[in-house]
Structures are given as C-alpha cells and as structure tokens.
C-alpha positions as CSV (number, residue, x, y, z in Angstrom):
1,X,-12.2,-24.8,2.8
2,X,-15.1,-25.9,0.0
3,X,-15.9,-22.3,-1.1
4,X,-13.4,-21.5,-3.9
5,X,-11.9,-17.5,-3.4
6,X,-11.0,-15.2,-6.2
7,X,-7.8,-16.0,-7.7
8,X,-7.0,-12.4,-8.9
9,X,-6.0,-9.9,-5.8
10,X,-8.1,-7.0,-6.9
11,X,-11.2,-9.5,-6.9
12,X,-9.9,-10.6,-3.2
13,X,-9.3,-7.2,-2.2
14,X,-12.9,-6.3,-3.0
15,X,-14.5,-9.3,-1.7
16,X,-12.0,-9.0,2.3
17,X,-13.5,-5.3,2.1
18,X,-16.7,-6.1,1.3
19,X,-16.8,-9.1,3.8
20,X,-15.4,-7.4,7.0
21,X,-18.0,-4.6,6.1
22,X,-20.7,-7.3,6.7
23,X,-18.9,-7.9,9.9
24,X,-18.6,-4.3,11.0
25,X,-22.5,-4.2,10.2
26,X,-23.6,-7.3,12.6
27,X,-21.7,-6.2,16.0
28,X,-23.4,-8.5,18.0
29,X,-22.0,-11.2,16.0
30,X,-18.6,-9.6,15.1
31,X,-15.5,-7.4,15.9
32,X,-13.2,-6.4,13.8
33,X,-9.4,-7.1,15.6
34,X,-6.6,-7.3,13.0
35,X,-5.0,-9.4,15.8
36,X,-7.5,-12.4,15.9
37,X,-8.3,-14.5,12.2
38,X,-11.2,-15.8,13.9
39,X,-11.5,-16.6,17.6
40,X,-14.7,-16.2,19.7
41,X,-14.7,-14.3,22.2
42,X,-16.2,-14.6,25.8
43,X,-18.4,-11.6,25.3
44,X,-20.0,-13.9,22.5
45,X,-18.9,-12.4,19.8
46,X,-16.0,-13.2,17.3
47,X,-13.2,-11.1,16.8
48,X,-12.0,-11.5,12.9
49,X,-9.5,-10.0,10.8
50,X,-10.1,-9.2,7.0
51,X,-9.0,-12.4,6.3
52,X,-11.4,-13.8,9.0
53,X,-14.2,-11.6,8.1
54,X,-14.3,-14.0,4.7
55,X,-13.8,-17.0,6.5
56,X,-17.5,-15.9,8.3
57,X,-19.3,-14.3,5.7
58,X,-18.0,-15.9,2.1
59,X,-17.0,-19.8,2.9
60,X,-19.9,-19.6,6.0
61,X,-17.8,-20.6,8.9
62,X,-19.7,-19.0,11.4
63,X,-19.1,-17.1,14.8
64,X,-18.9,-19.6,16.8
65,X,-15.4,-21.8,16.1
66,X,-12.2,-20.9,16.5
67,X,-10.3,-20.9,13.1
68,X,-6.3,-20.6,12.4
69,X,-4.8,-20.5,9.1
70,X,-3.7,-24.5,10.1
71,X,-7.2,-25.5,10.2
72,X,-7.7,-24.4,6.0
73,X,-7.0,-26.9,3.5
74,X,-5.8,-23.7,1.3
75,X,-5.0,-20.7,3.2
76,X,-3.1,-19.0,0.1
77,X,-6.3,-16.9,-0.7
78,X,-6.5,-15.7,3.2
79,X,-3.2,-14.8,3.8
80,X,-3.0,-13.1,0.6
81,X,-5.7,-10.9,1.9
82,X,-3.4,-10.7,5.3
83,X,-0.8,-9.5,3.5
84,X,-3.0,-7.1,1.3
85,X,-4.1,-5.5,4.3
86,X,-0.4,-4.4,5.7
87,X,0.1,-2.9,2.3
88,X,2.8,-6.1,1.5
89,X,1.4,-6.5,-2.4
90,X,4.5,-7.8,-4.0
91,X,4.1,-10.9,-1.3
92,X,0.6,-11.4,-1.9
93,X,1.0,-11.9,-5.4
94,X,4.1,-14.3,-4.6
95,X,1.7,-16.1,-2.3
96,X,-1.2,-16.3,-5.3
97,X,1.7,-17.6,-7.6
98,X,1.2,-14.0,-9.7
99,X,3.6,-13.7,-12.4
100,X,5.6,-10.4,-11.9
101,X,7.6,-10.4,-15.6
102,X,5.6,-7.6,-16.7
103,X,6.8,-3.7,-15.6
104,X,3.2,-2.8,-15.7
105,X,2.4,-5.1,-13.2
106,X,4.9,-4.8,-11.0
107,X,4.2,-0.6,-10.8
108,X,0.9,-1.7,-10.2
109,X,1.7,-3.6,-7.1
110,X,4.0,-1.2,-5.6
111,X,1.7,1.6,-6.1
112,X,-1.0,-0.2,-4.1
113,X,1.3,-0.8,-2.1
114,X,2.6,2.5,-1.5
115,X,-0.6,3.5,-1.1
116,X,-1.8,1.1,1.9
117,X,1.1,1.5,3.4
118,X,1.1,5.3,3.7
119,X,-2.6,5.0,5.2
120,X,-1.8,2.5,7.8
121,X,-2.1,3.9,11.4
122,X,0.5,4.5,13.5
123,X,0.1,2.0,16.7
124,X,-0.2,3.2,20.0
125,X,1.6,1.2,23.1
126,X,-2.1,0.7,24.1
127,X,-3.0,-1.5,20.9
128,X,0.3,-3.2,21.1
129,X,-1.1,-5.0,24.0
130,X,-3.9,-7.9,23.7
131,X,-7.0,-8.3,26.3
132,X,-4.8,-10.7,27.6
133,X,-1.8,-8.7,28.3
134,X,0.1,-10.5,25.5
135,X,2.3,-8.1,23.3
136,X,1.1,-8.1,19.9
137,X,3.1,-6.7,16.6
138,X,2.1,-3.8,15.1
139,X,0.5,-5.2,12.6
140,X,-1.5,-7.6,14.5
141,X,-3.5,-4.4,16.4
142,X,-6.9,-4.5,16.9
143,X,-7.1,-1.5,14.3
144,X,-4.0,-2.1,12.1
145,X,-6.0,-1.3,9.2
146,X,-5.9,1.1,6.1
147,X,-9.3,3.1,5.6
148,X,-12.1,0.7,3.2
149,X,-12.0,3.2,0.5
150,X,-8.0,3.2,0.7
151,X,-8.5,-0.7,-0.1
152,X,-10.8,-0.2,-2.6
153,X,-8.5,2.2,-4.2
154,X,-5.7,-0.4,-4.3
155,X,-8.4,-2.8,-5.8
156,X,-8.5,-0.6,-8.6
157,X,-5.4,-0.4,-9.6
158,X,-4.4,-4.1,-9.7
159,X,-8.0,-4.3,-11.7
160,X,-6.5,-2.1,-14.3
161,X,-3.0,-4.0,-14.7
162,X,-5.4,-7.2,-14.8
163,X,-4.5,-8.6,-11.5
C-alpha cells in the first residue's frame, strides 16, 4: 500500500466513515458488507467493509480486484479501522502502537468504545449466513455496523484526548 493512512485513530475513524460514505453513495460500484474487505462480486459490484471502503476510495484500489489484508504491505491502519468498527478501541490502539500510560487516554478509548459497542446491532440468524451459505461471525454481517454519526462521535472523543 503506497498511500500513507492517518496514524492517529480519530483521523482513521473519520477518514473509514467518510470513505465507506463514498461507497454507500456509488451503489453501482459498491456495497457495503462488513463481511467482505474487498471482493467483487458477480453482480459487478464490490462488496467492501469500512476498512475496504478505504482501500477503494483513499489508496485507489479500485472495484475490480479482490483484496485481503495478506495482499497489504501494512495492514496495521486497516485493521485498526476493523477493529474500530466492532467498538474493540483498546485493540486498535495496540495495533497503531498507541501508548496507553496516560488515564485520560485510556477513558478515552473505553468510552468510544462503550459507545460503539452499545450501538452495534443485534444479528439476526439471517445475516449470520453469507450468499454462499457459509456461516459468518457476528461481526462479519453484512450490516455489523454502528450508525456514521455514532463513529463520528467516537472520533471526537479520541480527538480530544489527542489520539
């Protein structure tokens, strides 16, 4: 991956939100599926996660290849977004090599955290099922996803304890 991402989370959070809005905004390119990082599809579009969503709009890899988190030189920035989407903060910032010595900090991340986490759907035994019959975790639903402005929220408070 040439394109450099944010190193701070609340930067990363913005820009996943802000990307997979892009996507949600080109459906005949795109479909959001928390399941899929970025796979096309045979309906011609590409199913992509937050993660993916800046893997298509931010580094420019397209619609058309199928990308894993194998095929990135770095893939600490994406799955920190991955993470940041489930509401699993304190992981994140392990994964970005965040120092968590400071209290203000760390209340920071498990407020964000608590707050994702209490606006994550509940998954139905439909969604736990891919188009291909394949049992998927919860988390890897097609709609396992807090609300944007839930996001954008948790952006806001790792902005103000400078994360």
């Amino acid at each position: 991956m040439s394109t450099a991402l944010p190193s701070k989370l609340s930067d990363l959070l913005e820009l996943a939100v802000r990307d997979a809005q892009k996507c949600e905004a080109q459906p005949e390119r795109f479909r959001l599926d928390m399941g899929k990082w970025h796979s096309p599809l045979n309906s011609g579009v590409c199913a992509v996660c937050m993660a993916g969503a800046v893997l298509a709009q931010t580094v420019g890899m397209g619609d058309d290849k199928e990308i894993i988190w194998s095929d990135l030189d770095d893939w600490s920035g994406v799955r920190a977004i991955n993470e940041m989407r489930t509401g699993d903060f304190c992981d994140a910032a392990v994964i970005l090599d965040v120092a968590l010595s400071d209290d203000r900090v760390a209340a920071a991340l498990l407020t964000a955290e608590r707050l994702v986490k209490e606006n994550l759907p509940e998954v139905s035994d439909e969604e736990e099922n891919d188009e291909d019959g394949f049992d998927r975790e919860d988390d890897e639903s097609p709609g396992y996803r807090a609300p944007w402005e839930t996001y954008t929220r948790a952006a806001a408070i790792l902005r103000e304890a400078g994360l």
